[in-house]
FIKOLZA-1660 file (N, C-alpha, C; in steps of 0.1 Angstrom, whole numbers, plus 5000, padded with zeros to 4 digits):
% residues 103
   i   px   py   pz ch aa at
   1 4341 2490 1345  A  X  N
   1 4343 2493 1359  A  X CA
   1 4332 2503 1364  A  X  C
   2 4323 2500 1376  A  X  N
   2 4316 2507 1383  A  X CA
   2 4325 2521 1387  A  X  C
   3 4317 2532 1384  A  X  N
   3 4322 2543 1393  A  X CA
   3 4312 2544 1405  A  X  C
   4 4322 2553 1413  A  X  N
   4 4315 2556 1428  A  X CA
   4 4311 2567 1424  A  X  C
   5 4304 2575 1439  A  X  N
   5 4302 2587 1435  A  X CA
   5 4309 2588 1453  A  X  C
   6 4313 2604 1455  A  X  N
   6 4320 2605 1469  A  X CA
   6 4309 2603 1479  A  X  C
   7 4298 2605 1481  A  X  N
   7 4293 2601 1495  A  X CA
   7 4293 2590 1493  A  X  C
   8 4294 2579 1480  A  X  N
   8 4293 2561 1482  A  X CA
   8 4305 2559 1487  A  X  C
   9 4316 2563 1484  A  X  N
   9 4330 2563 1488  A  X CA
   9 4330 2564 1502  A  X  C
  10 4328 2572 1510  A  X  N
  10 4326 2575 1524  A  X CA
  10 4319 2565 1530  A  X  C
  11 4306 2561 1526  A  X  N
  11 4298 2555 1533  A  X CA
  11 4304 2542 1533  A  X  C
  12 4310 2539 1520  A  X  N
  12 4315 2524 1520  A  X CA
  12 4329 2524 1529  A  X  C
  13 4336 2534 1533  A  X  N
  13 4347 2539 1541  A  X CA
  13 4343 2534 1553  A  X  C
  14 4331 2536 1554  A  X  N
  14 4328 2533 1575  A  X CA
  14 4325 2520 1574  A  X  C
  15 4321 2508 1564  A  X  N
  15 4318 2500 1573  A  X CA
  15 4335 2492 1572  A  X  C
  16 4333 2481 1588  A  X  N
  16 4341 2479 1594  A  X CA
  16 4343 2465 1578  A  X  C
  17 4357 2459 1578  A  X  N
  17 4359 2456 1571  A  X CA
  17 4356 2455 1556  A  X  C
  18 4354 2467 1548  A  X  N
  18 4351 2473 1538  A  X CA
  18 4366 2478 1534  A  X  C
  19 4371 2473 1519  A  X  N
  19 4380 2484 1508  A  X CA
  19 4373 2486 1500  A  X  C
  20 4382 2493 1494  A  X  N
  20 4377 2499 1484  A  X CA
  20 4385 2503 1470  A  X  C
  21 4386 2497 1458  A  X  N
  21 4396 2499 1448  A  X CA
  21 4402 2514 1446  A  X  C
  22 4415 2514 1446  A  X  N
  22 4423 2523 1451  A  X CA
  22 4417 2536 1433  A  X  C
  23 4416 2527 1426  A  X  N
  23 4414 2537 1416  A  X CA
  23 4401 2540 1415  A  X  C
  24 4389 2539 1419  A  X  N
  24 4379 2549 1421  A  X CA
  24 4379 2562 1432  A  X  C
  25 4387 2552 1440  A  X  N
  25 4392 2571 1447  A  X CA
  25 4398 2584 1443  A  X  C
  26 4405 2577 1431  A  X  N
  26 4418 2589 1424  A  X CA
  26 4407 2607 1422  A  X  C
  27 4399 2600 1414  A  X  N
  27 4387 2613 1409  A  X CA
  27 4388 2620 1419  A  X  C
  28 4383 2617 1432  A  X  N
  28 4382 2621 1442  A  X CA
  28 4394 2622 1456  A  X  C
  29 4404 2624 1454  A  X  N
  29 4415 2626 1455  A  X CA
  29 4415 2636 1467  A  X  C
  30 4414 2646 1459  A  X  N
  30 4417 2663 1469  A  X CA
  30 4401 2665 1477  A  X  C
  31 4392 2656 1473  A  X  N
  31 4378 2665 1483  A  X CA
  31 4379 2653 1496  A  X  C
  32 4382 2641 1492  A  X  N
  32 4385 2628 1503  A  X CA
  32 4395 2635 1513  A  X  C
  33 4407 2638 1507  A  X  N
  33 4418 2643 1521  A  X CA
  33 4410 2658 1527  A  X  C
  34 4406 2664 1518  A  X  N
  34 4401 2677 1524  A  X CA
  34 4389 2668 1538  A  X  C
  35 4379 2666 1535  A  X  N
  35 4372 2657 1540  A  X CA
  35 4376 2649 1551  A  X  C
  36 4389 2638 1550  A  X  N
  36 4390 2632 1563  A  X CA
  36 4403 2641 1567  A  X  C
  37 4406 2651 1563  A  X  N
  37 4417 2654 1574  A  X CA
  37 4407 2667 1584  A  X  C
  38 4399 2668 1580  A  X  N
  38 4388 2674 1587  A  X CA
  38 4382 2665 1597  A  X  C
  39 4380 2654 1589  A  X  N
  39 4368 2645 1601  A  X CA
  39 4377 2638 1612  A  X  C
  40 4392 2633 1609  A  X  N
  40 4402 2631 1618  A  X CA
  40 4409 2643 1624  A  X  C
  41 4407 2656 1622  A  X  N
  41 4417 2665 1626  A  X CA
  41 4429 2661 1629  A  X  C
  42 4434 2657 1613  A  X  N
  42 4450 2656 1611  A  X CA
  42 4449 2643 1602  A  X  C
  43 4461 2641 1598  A  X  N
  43 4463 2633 1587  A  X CA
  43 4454 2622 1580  A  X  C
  44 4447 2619 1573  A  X  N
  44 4444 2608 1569  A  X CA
  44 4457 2599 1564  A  X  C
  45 4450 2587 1563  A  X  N
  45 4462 2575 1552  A  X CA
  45 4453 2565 1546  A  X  C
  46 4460 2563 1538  A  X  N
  46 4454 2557 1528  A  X CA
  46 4456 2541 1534  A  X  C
  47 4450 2532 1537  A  X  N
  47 4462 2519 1544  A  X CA
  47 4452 2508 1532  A  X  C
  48 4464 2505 1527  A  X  N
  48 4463 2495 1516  A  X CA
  48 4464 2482 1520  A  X  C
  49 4450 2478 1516  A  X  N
  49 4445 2464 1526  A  X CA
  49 4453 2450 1516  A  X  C
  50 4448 2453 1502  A  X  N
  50 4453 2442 1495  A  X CA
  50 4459 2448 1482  A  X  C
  51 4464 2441 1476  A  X  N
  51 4473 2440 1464  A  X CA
  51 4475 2427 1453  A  X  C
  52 4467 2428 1445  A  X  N
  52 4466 2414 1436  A  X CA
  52 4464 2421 1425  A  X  C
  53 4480 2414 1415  A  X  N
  53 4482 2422 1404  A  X CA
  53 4480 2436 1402  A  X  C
  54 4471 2438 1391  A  X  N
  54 4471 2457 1389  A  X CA
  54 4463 2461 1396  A  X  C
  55 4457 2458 1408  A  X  N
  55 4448 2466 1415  A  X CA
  55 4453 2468 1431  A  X  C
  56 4445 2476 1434  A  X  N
  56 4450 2475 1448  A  X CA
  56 4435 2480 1453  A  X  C
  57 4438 2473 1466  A  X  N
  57 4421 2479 1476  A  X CA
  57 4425 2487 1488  A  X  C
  58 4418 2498 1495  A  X  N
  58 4421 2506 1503  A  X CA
  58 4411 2511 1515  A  X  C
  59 4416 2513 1520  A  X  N
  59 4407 2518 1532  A  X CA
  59 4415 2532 1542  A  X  C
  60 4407 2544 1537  A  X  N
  60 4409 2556 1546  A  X CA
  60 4409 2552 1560  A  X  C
  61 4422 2559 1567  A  X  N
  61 4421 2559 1582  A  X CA
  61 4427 2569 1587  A  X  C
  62 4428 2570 1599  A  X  N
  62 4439 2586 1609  A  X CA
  62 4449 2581 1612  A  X  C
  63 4460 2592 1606  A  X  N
  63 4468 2584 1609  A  X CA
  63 4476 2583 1624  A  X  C
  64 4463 2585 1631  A  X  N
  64 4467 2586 1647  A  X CA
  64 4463 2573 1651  A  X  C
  65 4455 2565 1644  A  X  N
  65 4448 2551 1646  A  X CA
  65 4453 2541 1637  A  X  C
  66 4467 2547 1630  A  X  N
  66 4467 2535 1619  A  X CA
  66 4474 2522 1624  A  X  C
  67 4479 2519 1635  A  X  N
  67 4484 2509 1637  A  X CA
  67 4472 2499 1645  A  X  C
  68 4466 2506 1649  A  X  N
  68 4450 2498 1656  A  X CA
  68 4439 2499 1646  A  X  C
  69 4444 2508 1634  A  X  N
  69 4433 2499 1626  A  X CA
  69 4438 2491 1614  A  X  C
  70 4452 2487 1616  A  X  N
  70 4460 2477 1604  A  X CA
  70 4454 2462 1617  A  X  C
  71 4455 2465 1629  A  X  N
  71 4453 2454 1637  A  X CA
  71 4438 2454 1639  A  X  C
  72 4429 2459 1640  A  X  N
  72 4416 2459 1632  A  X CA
  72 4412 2450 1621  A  X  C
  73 4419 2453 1611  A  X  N
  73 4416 2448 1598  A  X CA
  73 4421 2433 1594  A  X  C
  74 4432 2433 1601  A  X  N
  74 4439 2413 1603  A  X CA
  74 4430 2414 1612  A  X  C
  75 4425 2413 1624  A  X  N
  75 4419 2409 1631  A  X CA
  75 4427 2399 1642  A  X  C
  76 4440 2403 1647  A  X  N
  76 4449 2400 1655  A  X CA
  76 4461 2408 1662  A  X  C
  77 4454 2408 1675  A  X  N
  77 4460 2420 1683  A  X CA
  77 4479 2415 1687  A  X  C
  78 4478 2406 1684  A  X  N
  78 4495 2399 1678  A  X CA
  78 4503 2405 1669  A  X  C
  79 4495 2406 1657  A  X  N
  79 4503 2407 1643  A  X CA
  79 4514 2414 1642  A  X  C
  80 4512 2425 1653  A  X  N
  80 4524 2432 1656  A  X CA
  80 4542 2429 1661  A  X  C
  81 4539 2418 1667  A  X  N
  81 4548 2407 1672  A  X CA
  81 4556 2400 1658  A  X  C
  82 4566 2400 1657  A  X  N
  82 4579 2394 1649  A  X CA
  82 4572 2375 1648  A  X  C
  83 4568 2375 1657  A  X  N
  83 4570 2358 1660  A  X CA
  83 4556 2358 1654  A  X  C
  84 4543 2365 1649  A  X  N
  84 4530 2363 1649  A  X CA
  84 4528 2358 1633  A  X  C
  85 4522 2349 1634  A  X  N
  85 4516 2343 1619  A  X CA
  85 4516 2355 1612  A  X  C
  86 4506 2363 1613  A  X  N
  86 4504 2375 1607  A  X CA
  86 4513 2388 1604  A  X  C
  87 4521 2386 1611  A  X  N
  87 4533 2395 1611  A  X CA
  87 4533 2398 1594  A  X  C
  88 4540 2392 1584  A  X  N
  88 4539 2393 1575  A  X CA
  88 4530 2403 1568  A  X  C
  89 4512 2395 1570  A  X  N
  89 4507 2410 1563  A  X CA
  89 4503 2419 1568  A  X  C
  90 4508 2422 1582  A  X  N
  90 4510 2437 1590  A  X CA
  90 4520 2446 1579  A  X  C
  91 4528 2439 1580  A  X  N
  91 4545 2446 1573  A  X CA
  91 4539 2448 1561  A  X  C
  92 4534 2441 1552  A  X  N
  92 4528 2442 1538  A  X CA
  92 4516 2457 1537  A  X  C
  93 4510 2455 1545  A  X  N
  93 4498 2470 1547  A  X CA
  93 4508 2480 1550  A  X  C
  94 4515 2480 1561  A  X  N
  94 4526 2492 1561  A  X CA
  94 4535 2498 1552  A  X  C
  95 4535 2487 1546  A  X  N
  95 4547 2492 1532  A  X CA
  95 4540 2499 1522  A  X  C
  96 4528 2492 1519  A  X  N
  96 4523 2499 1510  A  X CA
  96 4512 2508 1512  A  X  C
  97 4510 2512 1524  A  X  N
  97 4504 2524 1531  A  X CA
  97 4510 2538 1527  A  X  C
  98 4500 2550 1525  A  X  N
  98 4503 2558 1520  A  X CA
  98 4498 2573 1527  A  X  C
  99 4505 2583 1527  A  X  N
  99 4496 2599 1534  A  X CA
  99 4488 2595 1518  A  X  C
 100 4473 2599 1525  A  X  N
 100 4464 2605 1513  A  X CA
 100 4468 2616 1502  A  X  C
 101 4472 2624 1513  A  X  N
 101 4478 2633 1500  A  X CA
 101 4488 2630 1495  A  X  C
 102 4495 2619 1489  A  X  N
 102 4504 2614 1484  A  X CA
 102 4493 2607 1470  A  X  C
 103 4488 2602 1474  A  X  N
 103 4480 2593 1464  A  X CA
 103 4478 2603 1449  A  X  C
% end
């Protein structure tokens, strides 16, 4: 397994539809939340894009933006809707969404 180093972590953070495997962040843990609870002024979260088997992929966000950026990342301003195809893996990123500083 490739390691990152934290500015690759970051930079691979901004582009738009980019994760990132949940366990090269771990190392970097406490300087990430230091970092984006800075660059959001207030919570980061961790919003856990996928889940297959032992891995999981991730993407930093605020958690003042995390419901427009789970609808960002499906790519359906629906998903949020009971009746919407996508409904499902709205609910599934939320479940397994996390405060960074939990991680």
């Amino acid at each position: 397994m490739k390691t990152l180093k934290l500015h690759e972590i970051i930079e691979l953070n901004e582009k738009p539809h980019t994760s990132i495997l949940i366990e090269l962040l771990i190392p970097y843990k406490y300087s990430l939340y230091t970092y984006y609870k800075d660059y959001f002024c207030g919570e980061p979260v961790l919003m856990v894009t996928r889940v297959c088997n032992a891995v999981q992929y991730g993407k930093i966000v605020s958690s003042q933006d995390f419901t427009d950026s789970v609808i960002d990342w499906i790519n359906d301003p629906d998903c949020i809707d009971e009746e919407s195809e996508n409904f499902g893996e709205y609910e599934t990123i939320c479940f397994n969404s996390i405060p960074l500083s939990k991680l």
